[in-house]
N, C-alpha and C positions, 0 to 999 in steps of 0.2 A: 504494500500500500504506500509505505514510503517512498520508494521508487517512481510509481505514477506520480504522486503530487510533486517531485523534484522535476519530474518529465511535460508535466504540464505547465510549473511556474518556468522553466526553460523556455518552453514555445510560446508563452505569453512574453515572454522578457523579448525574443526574437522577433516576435511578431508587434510588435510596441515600438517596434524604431530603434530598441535600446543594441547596442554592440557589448558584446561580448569575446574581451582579448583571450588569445591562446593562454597569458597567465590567469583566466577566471576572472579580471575585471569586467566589473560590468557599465554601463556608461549610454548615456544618452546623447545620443548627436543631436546638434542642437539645430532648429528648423531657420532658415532665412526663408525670408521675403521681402523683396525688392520692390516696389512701384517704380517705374519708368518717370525721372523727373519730367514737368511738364516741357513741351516746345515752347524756347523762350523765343520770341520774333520783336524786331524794330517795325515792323507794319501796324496801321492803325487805317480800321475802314472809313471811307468814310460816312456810310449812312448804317444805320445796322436794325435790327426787326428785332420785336420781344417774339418769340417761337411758343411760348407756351410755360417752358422750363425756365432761359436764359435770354441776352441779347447776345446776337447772332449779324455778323459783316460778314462780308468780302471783297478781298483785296487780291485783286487779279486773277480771278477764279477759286481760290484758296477760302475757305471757310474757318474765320476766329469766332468766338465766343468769349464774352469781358468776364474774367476769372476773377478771384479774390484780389481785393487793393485793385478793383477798377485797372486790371493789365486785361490787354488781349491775347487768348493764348490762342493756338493751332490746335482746330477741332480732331479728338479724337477717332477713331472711325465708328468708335458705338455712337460718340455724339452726330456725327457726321448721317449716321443714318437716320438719327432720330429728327434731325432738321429736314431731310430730302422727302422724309414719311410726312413732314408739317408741312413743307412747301408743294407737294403734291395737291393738297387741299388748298393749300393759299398760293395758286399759279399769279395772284398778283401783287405778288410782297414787297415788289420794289415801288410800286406807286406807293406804297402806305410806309418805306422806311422812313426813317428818325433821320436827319441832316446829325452827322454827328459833331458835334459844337462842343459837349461837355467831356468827354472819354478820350483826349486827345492825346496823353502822353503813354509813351510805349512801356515795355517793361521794363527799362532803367531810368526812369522820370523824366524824358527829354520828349519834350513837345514836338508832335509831327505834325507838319503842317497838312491841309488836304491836299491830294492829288490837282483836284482840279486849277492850285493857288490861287484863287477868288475868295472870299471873305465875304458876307452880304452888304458889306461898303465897297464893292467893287477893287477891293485889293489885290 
């Protein structure tokens, strides 16, 4: 009886992750997990849509979304689907964007100017 319960807390100890050295130690490896830092970009849209979830540009066909501290990051591809699923429904998002005025500096605080460099004082 001994035997079984040293044979089963064996195959629980192997089957739990733990390692087990040729001198009898026993040891647990320890788990990482990494997230993928986000994509940091100097681009800033200039008009961008509330989608539902977030607000949503794009800058040269590339799809950002304004992340934490008001930066624009590079949409994921879960996000990126999730926007194509809303834009389906809303084929007319660009009449109804936001002029972007307010969300203008990139993700190391330097203000981008718009693309188009006009101003609504014709600058």
């Amino acid at each position: 009886m001994v035997g079984i319960s040293s044979l089963t807390a064996l195959v629980l100890i192997l089957v739990s992750g733990c390692v087990v050295e040729p001198d009898g130690r026993v040891y647990v490896r320890p788990l990482v997990v990494a997230a993928p830092p986000p994509v940091v970009v100097d681009e800033v849209p200039d008009d961008y849509i509330w989608d539902g979830y977030e607000y949503v540009g794009l800058v040269g066909g590339v799809c950002f979304y304004l992340g934490p501290g008001n930066v624009w990051l590079r949409c994921e591809p879960w996000r990126l689907d999730r926007f194509h699923g809303w834009e389906r429904d809303h084929a007319d998002w660009r009449e109804h964007a936001v002029r972007n005025d307010h969300y203008r500096n990139d993700s190391h605080g330097h203000y981008q100017p718009r693309h188009d460099r006009k101003d609504e004082d014709g600058r």
